[in-house]
N, C-alpha and C positions, 0 to 999 in steps of 0.2 A: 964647559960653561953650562949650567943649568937650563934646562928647555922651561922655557917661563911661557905663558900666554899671556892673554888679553889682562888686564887689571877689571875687576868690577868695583868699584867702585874703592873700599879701603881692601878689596881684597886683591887676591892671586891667587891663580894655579900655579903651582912651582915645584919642580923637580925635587925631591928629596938628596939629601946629603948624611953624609954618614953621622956629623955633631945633629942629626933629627932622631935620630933611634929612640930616645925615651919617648917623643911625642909620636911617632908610628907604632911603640909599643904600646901605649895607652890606645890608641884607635884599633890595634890589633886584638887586644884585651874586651874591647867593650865587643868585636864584634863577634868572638868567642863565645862570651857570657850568652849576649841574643842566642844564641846557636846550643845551646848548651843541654837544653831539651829536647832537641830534633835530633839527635843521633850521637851515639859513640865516638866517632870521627871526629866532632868538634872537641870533644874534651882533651884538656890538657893538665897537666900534672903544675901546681901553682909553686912546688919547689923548683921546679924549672926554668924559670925567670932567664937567669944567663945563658943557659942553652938555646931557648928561643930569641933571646935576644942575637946571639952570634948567627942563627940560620938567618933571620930576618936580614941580615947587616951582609952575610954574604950572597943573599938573593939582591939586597941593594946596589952592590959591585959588580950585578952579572951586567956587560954592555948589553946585554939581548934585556934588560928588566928596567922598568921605571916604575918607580914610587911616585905618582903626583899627588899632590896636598891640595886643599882647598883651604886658604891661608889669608886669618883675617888678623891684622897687627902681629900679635905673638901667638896665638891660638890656631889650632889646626881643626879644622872644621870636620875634614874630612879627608878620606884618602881612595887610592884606586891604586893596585898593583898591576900592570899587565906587562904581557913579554911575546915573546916570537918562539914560533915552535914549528919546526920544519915536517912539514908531511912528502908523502911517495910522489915524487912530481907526476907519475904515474894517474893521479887524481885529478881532476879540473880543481879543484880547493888546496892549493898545497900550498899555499904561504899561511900558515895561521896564526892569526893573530889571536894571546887569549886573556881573558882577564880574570886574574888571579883575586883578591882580596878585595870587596869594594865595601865602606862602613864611610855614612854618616853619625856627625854623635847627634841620637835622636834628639836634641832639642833644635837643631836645623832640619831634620827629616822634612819634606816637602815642599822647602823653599827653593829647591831648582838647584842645589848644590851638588847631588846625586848625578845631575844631566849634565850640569860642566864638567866634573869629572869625567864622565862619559865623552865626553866631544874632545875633550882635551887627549882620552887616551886613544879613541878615535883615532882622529889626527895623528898621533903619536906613531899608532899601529900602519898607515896607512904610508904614513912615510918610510917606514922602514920596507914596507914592500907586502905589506899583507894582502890578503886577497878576501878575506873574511873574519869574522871574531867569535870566537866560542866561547861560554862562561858555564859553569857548574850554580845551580842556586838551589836552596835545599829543598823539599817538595814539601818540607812544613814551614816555609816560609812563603806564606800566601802574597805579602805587600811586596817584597822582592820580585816574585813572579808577575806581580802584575807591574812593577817598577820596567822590569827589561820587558816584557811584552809591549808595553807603551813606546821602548824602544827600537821597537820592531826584529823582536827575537822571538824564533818559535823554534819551539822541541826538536830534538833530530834523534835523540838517543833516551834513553830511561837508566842512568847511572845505578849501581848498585852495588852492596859492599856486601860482604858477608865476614861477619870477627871471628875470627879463630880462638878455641880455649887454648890457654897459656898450656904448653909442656911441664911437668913437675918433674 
């Protein structure tokens, strides 16, 4: 059964289903492009479509992963990916809860859709047994950083990549 929440008014947060893939891809797409000038990393090869589309679709079947929607009539407003990721019980921190993919499609940007998805996977994470929630945001992405700081997330690590030249 799908984890649905509160209704707001014509809307829902609603679990994602596998007949959702083209609207989680469109929301996975836009939030690519945003991204698309801050690093390497974000880009993706645009003959790809069905490749990406099948990882998306098996990240959607893992029990440990939800896809929630911000869902108004037929339109997806927005989405939050997050999952469970097990640490060294060894740590005080070791249920982690993390959140993978978060995009509003910017004509909702600031109306609070952002925060329900947050609450909703919150919630989500906290039931399955988490003990805390990590997320990745790009460090050129200023409105993001200040989106999750407002949700009372601060730094712990300084992520960093280095691209390797291809072998000939």
């Amino acid at each position: 059964m799908p984890y649905v929440l509160r209704p707001l008014r014509d809307t829902m947060i609603q679990e994602a289903e596998p007949e959702d893939i083209d609207d989680l891809f469109e929301l996975w797409q836009e939030l690519m492009r945003f991204h698309q000038g801050h690093h390497t990393v974000f880009k993706y090869k645009p003959t790809a479509e069905q490749i990406l589309k099948v990882e998306l679709l098996s990240r959607l079947k893992d029990k440990d992963t939800k896809f929630l929607g911000f869902v108004s009539g037929n339109e997806w407003q927005g989405m939050i990916v997050v999952f469970m990721r097990k640490a060294s019980p060894g740590f005080k921190l070791s249920r982690k809860g993390y959140i993978g993919e978060t995009i509003v499609k910017k004509k909702y940007r600031g109306t609070g859709v952002g925060k329900e998805l947050f609450e909703a996977a919150k919630k989500w994470l906290q039931d399955k047994g988490a003990d805390h929630v990590e997320l990745q945001v790009s460090v050129k992405n200023a409105a993001g950083i200040k989106f999750w700081e407002a949700l009372g997330f601060t730094p712990s690590t300084y992520h960093m990549v280095l691209e390797l030249p291809e072998e000939k």
